[in-house]
C-alpha positions as CSV (number, residue, x, y, z in Angstrom):
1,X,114.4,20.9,86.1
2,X,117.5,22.6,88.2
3,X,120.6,22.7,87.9
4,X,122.1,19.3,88.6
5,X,122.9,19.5,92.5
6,X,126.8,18.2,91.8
7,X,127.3,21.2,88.8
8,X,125.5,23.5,91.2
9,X,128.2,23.1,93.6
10,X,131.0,23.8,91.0
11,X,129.7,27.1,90.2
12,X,129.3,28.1,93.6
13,X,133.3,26.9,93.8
14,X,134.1,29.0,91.1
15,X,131.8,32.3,92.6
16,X,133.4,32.1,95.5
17,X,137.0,31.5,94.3
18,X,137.5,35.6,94.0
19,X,138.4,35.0,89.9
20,X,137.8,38.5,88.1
21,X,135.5,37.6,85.0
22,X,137.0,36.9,81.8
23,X,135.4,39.4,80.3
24,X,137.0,42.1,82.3
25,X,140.8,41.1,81.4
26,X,142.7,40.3,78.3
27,X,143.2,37.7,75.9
28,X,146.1,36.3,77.8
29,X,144.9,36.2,81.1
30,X,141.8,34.6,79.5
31,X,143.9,31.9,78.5
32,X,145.9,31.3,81.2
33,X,142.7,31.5,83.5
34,X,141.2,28.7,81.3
35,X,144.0,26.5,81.2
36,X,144.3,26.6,85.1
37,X,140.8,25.8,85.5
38,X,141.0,22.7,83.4
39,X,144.4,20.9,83.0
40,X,145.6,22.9,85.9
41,X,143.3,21.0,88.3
42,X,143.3,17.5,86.3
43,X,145.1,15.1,87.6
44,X,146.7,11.7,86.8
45,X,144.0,9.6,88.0
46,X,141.4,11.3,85.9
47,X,142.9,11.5,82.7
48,X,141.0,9.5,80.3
49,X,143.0,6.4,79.4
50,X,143.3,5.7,75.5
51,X,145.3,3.4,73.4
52,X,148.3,5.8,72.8
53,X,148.8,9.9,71.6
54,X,151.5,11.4,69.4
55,X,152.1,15.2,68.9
56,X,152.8,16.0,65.0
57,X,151.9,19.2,63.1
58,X,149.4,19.7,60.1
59,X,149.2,22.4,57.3
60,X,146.8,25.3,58.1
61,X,145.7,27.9,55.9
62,X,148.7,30.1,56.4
63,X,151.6,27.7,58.0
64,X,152.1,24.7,59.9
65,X,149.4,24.1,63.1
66,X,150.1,21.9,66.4
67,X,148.0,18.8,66.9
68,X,147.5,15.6,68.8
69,X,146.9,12.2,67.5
70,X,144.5,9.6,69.8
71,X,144.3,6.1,69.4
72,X,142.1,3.7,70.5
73,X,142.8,1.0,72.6
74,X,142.3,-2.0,70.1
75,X,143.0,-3.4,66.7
76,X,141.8,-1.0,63.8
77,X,141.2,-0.1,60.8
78,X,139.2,3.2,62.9
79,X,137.4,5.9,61.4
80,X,138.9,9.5,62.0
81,X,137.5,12.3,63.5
82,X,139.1,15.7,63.0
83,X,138.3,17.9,66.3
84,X,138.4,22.0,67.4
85,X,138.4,22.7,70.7
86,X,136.2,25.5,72.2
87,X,137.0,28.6,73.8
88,X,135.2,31.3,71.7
89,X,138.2,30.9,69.2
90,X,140.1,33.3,71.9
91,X,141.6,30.7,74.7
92,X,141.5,27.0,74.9
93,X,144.5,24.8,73.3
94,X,145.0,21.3,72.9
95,X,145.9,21.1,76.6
96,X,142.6,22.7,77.7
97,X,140.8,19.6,75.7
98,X,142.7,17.0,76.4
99,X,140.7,14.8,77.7
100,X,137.2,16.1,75.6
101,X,139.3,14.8,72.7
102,X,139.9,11.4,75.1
103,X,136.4,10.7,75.5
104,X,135.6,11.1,72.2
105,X,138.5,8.6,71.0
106,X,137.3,6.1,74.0
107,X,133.5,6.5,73.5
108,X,133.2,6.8,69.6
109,X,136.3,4.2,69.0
110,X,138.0,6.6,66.9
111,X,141.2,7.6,66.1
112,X,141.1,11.6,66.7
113,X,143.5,14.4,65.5
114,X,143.0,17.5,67.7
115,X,144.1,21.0,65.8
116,X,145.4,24.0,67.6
117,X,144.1,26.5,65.2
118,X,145.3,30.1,65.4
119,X,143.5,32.6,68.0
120,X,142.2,35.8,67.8
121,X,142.8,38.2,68.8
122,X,146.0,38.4,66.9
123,X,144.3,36.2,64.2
124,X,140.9,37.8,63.6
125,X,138.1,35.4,61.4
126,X,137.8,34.0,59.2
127,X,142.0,33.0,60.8
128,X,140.0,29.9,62.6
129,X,137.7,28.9,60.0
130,X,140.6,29.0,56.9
131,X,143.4,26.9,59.4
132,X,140.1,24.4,60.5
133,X,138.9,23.7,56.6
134,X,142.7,23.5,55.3
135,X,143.9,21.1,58.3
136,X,140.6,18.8,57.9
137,X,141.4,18.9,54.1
138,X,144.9,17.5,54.5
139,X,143.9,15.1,57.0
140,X,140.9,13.9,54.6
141,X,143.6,13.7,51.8
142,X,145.9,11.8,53.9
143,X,143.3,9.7,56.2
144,X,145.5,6.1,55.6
145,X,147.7,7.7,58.0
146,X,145.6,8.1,61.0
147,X,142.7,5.6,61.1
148,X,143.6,3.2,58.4
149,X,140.3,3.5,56.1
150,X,138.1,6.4,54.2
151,X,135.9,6.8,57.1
152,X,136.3,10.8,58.7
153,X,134.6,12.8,60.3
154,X,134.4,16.5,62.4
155,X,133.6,17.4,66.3
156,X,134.2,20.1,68.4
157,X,132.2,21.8,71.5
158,X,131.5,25.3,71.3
159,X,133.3,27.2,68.9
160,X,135.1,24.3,68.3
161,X,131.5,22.9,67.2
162,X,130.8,26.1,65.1
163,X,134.3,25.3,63.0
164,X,132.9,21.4,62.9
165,X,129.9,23.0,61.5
166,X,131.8,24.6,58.7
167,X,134.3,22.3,57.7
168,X,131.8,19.8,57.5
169,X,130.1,22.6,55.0
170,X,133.0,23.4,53.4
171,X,134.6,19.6,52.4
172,X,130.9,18.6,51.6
173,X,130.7,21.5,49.0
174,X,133.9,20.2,47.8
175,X,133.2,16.9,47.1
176,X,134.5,15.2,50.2
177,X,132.3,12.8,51.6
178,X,131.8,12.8,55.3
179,X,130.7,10.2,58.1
180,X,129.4,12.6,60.2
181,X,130.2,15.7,62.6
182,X,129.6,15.8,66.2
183,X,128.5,19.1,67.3
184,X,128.8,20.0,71.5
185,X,126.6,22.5,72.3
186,X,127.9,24.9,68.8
187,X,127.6,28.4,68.5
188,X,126.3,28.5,65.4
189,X,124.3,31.9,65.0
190,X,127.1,34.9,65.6
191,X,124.0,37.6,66.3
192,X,120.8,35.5,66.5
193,X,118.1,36.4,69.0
194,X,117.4,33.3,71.1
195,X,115.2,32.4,74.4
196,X,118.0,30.8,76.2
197,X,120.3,33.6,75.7
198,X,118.7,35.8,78.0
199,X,117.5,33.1,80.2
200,X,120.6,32.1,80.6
201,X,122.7,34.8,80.1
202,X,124.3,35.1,84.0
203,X,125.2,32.3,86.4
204,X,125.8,29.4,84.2
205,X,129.4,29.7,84.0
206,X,129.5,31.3,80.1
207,X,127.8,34.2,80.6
208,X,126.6,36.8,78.1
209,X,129.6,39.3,78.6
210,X,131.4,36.9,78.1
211,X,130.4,35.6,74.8
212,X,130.5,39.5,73.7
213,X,133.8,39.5,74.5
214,X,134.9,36.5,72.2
215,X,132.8,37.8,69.3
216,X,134.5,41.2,70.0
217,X,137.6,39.6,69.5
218,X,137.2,37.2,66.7
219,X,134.9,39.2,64.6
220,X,136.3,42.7,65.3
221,X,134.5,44.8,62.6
222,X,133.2,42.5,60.6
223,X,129.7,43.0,59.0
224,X,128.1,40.4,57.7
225,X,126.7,38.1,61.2
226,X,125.2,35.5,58.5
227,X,128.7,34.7,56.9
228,X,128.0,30.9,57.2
229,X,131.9,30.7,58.0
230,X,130.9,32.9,61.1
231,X,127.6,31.3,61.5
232,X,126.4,28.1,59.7
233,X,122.9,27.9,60.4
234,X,122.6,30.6,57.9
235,X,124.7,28.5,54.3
236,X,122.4,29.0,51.9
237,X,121.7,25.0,51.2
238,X,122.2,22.5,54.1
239,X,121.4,19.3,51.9
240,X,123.9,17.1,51.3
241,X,125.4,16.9,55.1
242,X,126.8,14.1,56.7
243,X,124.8,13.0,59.5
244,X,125.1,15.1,62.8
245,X,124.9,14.4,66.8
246,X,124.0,17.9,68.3
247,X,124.0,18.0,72.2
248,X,122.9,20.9,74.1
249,X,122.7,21.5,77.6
250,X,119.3,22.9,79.8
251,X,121.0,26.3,81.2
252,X,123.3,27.2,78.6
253,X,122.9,30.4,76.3
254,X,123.7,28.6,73.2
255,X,121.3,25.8,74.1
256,X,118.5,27.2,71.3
257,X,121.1,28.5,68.5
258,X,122.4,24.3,68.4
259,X,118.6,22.9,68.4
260,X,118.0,25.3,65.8
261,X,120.9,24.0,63.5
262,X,119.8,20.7,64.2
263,X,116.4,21.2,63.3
264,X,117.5,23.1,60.2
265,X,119.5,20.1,58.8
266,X,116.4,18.1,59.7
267,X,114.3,20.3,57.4
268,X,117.2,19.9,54.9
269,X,117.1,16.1,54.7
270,X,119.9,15.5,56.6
271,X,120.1,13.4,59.1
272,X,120.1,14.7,62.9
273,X,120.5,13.6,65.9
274,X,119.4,16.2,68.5
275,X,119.4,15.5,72.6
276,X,119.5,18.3,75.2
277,X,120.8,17.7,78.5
278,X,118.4,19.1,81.3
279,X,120.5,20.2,84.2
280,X,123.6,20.5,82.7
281,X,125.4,23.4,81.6
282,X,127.8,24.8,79.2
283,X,131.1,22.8,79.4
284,X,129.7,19.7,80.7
285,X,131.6,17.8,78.5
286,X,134.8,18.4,81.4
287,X,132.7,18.2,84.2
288,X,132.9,14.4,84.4
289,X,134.9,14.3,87.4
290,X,132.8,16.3,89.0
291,X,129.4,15.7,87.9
292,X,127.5,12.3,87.5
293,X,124.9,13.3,85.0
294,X,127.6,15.1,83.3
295,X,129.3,12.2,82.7
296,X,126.5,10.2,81.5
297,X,125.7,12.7,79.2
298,X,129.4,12.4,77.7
299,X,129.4,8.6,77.5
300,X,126.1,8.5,75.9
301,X,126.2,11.4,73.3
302,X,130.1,9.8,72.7
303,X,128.5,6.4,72.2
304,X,125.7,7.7,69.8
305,X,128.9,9.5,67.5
306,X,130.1,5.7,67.5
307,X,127.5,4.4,66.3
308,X,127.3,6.9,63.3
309,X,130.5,6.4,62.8
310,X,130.7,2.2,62.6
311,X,127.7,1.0,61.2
């Protein structure tokens, strides 16, 4: 189908707003771009109203990390989600997310604690992947504190879904069991050859370049592509996984990378549930305010993460 008429209209916005690609500037401008296209242009009325937030800090894998506690409105006990935001582990912050980790605390009825893992390039992998599976490990270990019972769980979007990926790998191998991860459209394959990244590869708002540009940055010299810290679809056994939403989205260059994982754990007896979103693109899970079918597509996969998560 095409591009849904209302996200249509926000990438023409965004071509016509005269904003150099990321790809062409540094890491810092990056960030600051990101943050002004998101929190910079939210305002009060659309922030995603939840039962109450409180800043603390968690242990990473070298030092202390920011992160954000959200409550649901209601009475618990709730079951916990731990949650990476996205941004090709170069830009994006808890500010960025703010409201991704507010619909996933409204729609799934969870508490969620939102981790502001270190950034390369001035942190380089496996800097993300270490600060994601030592912060979910201290929140596992102290999980009375946040939603009240043993229930937890990972979610992210993008890289933030590729560090979901691996902490849910990581604490599984470990012995911690797991509710289930929630995994928005995840970059799991560093170098795979996919369909829908050259289909997709210019005009859907991440573009190829782009995504070189973050891998550039994150991965820097490093070899091995089929780490499974760098890209989890390759672990060498995928049994044993909690349960998993995957959502993908029609005109996104990671759409076929996400399906893929999904139909690996599948293969691997684990339970998947796998939805694409035709018309939507990468970072639909902001686009509420501006997109109808976006916002369906975050209430519903939101709901479905519930569901795993209560019954």
């Amino acid at each position: 189908m095409p591009v849904d008429p209302h996200t249509a209209a926000l990438l023409t916005v965004l071509e016509q707003s005269g904003m150099p690609p990321m790809y062409e500037g540094t890491p810092d401008v990056g960030r600051a771009q990101y943050l002004a296209l998101t929190a910079g242009v939210r305002t009060p009325e659309q922030v995603v109203p939840v039962g109450s937030t409180e800043e603390l800090t968690v242990p990473g894998a070298e030092g202390d990390l920011r992160a954000r506690v959200y409550r649901p409105e209601g009475e618990g006990p709730f079951p916990t989600v731990v949650f990476f935001h996205g941004g090709g582990w170069v830009i994006g912050d808890l500010d960025t997310h703010d409201n991704m980790a507010r619909h996933v605390c409204r729609g799934s009825r969870a508490v969620v604690v939102a981790v502001d893992y270190r950034l390369a390039p001035e942190h380089p992998f496996p800097a993300a992947a270490d600060d994601a599976v030592a912060s979910a490990r201290w929140i596992a270990q102290h999980v009375d504190r946040f939603g009240g019972d043993d229930r937890i769980a990972v979610a992210g979007d993008s890289a933030g879904g590729n560090l979901a990926a691996v902490v849910a790998q990581a604490l599984t191998a470990e012995g911690t069991r797991l509710a289930g991860q929630f995994l928005i459209y995840p970059a799991v394959d560093a170098m795979g050859e996919y369909p829908s990244r050259v289909q997709n590869a210019r005009g859907y708002f991440l573009e190829q370049p782009t995504m070189d540009w973050f891998y550039g940055h994150y991965v820097g010299a490093f070899e091995d592509a089929e780490d499974p810290r760098l890209s989890p679809l390759h672990a060498a056994d995928l049994s044993g996984l909690p349960p998993a939403v995957v959502v993908t989205a029609e005109f996104d260059p990671l759409r076929d990378e996400g399906e893929a994982y999904g139909q690996a754990l599948r293969a691997a007896g684990v339970e998947a549930s796998v939805t694409r979103y035709d018309g939507l693109i990468h970072g639909f899970f902001d686009m509420g305010t501006a997109s109808p079918a976006a916002q369906t597509a975050i209430d519903e996969s939101s709901a479905r993460f519930g569901e795993l998560l209560h019954r």
